[in-house]
C-alpha positions in Angstrom: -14.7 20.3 -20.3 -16.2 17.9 -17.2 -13.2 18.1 -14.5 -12.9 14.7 -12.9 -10.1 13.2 -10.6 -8.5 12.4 -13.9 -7.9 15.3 -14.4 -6.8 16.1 -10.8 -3.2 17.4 -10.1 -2.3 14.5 -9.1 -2.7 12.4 -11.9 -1.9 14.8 -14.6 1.7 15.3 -13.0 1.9 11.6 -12.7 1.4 11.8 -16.6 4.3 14.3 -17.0 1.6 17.3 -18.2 1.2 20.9 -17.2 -1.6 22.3 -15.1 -1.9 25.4 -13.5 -2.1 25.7 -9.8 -3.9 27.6 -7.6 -4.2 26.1 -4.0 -3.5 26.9 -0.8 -0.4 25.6 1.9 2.0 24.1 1.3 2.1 20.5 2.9 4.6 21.4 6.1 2.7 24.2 7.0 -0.4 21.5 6.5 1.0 18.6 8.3 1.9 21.0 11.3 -1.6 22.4 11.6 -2.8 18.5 11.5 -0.4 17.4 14.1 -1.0 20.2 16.6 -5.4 20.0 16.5 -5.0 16.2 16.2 -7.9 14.7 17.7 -8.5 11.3 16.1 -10.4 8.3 18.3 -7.4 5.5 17.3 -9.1 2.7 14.8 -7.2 -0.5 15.2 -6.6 -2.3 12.0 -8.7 -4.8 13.5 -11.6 -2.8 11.9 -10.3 -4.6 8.9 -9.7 -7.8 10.4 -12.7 -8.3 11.9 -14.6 -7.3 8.7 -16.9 -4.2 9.9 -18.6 -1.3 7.9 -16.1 1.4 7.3 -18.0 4.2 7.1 -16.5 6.3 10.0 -13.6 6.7 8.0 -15.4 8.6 5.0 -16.6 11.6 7.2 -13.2 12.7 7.7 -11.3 12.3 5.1 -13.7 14.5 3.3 -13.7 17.2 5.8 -10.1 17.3 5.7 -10.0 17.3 1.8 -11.6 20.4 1.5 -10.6 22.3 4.4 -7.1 21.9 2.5 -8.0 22.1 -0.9 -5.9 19.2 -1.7 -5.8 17.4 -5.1 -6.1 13.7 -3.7 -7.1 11.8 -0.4 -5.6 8.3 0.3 -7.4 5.4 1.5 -4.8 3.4 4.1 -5.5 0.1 5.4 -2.9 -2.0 7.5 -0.8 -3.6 4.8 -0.9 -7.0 7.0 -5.0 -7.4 5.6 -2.6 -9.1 2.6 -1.3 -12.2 5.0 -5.1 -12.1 7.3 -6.9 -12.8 3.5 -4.5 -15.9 2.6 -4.9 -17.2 6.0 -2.7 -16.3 8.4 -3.4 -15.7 11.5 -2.6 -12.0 12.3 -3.2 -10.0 15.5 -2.6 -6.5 17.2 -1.0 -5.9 20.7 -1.6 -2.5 22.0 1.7 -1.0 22.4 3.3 -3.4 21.0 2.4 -3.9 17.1 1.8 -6.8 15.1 1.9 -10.6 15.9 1.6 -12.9 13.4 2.1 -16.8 13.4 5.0 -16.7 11.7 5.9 -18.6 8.2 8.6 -21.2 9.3 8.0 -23.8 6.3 6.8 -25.3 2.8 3.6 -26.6 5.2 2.9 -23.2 6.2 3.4 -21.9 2.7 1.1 -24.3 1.5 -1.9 -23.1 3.6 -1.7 -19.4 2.2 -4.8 -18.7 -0.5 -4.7 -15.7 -2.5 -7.9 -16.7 -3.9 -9.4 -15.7 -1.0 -8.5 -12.6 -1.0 -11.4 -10.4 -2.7 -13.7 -12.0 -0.3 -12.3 -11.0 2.7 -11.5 -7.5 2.0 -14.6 -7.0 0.8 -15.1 -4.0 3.3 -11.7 -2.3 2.4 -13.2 -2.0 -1.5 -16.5 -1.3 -0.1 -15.1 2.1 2.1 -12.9 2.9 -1.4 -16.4 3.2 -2.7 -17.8 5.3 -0.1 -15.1 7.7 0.1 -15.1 8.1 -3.5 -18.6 9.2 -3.7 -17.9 11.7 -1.0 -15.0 13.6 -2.4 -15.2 16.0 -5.0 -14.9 15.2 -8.4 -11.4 16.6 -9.2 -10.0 14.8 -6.4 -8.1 12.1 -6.7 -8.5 8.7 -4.5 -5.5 7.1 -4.1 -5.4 3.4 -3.1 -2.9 1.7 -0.8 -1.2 -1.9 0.0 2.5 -2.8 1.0 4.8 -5.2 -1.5 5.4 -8.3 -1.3 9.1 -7.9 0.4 8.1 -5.9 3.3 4.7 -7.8 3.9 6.8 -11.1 3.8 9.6 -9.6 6.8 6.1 -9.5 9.1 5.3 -13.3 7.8 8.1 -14.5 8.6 9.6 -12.7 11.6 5.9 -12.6 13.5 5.9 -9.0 13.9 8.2 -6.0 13.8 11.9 -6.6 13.7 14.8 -4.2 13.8 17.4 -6.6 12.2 15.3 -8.7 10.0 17.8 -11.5 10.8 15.2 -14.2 10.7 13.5 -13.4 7.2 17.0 -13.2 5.7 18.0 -15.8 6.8 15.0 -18.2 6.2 14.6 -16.4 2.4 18.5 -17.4 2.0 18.4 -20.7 3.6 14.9 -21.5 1.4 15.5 -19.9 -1.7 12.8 -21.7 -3.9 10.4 -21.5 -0.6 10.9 -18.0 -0.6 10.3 -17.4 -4.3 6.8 -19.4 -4.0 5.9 -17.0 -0.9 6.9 -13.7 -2.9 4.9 -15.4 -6.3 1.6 -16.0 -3.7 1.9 -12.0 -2.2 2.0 -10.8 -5.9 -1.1 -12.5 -6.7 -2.8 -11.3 -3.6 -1.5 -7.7 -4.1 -2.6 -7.6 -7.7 -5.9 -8.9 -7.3 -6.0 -6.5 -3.8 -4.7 -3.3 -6.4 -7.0 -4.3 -9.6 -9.9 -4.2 -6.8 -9.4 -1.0 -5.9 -8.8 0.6 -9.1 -12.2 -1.0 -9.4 -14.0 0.6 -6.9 -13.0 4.2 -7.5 -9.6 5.2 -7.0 -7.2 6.6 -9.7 -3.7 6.2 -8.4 -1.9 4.5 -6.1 0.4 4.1 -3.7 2.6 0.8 -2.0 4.3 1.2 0.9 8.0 -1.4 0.2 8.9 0.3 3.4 12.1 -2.3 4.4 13.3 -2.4 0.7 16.9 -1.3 2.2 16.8 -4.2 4.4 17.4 -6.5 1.1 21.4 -7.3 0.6 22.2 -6.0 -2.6 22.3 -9.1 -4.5 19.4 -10.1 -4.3 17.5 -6.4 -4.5 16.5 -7.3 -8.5 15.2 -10.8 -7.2 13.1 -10.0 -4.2 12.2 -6.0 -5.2 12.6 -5.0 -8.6 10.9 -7.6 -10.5 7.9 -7.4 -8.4 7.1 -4.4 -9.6 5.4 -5.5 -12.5 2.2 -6.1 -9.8 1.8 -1.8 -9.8 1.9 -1.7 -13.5 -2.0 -0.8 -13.5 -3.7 1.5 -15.8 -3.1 4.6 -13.0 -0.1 6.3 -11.9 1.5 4.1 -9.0 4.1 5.6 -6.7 6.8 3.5 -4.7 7.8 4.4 -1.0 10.9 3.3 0.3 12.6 3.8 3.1 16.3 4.2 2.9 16.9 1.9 0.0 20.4 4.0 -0.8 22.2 0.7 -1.4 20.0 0.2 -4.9 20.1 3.9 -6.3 21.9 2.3 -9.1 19.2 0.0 -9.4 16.8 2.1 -9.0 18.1 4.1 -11.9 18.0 1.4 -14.1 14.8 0.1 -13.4 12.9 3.7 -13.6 10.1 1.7 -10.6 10.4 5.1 -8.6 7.3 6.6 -10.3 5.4 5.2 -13.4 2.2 6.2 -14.8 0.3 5.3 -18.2 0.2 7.9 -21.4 -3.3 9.8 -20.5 -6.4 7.9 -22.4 
């Protein structure tokens, strides 16, 4: 039988099967050998933004894939190209982080597009492309994007926030504003997933990094039932960080990890 990325660890754990193993460190010792020969030139996520060729990231992802024998590489870009392809105005400060003009009404809402979204991340499916026909073929590609909550904290607060006062209260305050903003990020992450899946990879992986941040009655209303946008036709896996308030939720919703029957 043909092995393909299919048929990669990776995926066939995702489908609740049995392989056999044979590979090499385990992933401390890994990311400790990484972290002490780092040697990386920094890319800015304004490689995205500003809409160049991508193929300096393919050479090393590669390299690294087989010099650790691993089952899958994953593709990250920023998870703020979601807000830069509906039209809002994002930048980078060095040493600082993101700045965004910040969504403060139903006028700003109204200028977000989703539609536009395939067009200008053209180059982000474009480099999914390229590093898929560099990698073996039993390796998995794994694509990437944040969710709609944690994308819409940097929309509305401007940037990073350590109390994430401001989205709370605006989502609170403009409930039904709110639910339009979260409805136009699921479209935009869909179509950014589907696109993806499209151009080669065969899992993926969203990043609802300040999921915990969300008070606990509205967790179902601004988290859970966006979930539904990572329901492709690949195994899909869910960080969050510190979301201990929902573990009951979490529970009952089974989002942590879903994948399809194989095909």
């Amino acid at each position: 039988m043909r092995v393909t990325a299919n048929h990669s660890a990776l995926v066939v754990g995702a489908r609740r099967q049995r392989r056999e193993l044979d590979r090499g460190e385990d992933s401390r010792r890994i990311f400790r050998r990484l972290h002490e020969e780092l040697a990386v030139v920094p890319v800015a996520p304004r490689v995205v933004l500003d809409e160049r060729p991508h193929d300096l990231h393919v050479a090393g992802e590669d390299r690294d894939v087989e010099r650790f024998q691993a089952d899958a590489a994953i593709l990250f870009s920023d998870i703020l190209v979601i807000p830069h392809a509906m039209g809002q105005t994002v930048g980078f400060v060095e040493g600082t982080g993101p700045r965004l003009d910040p969504i403060q009404s139903a006028q700003n809402l109204a200028a977000l597009d989703p539609g536009q979204t395939l067009k200008k991340l053209a180059p982000v499916f474009e480099t999914v492309r390229l590093v898929r026909a560099e990698l073996p073929e039993d390796v998995a590609l794994i694509g990437f994007s944040g969710a709609p909550w944690t994308v819409a904290t940097y929309m509305i607060e401007g940037g990073s926030t350590r109390d994430f006062n401001t989205v709370k209260s605006w989502a609170i305050r403009h409930r039904q504003d709110f639910s339009i903003m979260l409805d136009l990020l699921m479209d935009s992450t869909a179509m950014y997933l589907k696109a993806q899946i499209d151009a080669g990879a065969q899992a993926l992986q969203i990043f609802d990094t300040w999921a915990s941040a969300v008070p606990a009655s509205d967790f179902d209303d601004w988290v859970i039932n966006f979930r539904c946008i990572f329901h492709q036709k690949v195994p899909c896996s869910i960080f969050n960080l510190m979301a201990g308030i929902s573990a009951q939720a979490t529970k009952q919703k089974a989002y942590r990890f879903s994948a399809p029957p194989d095909q």
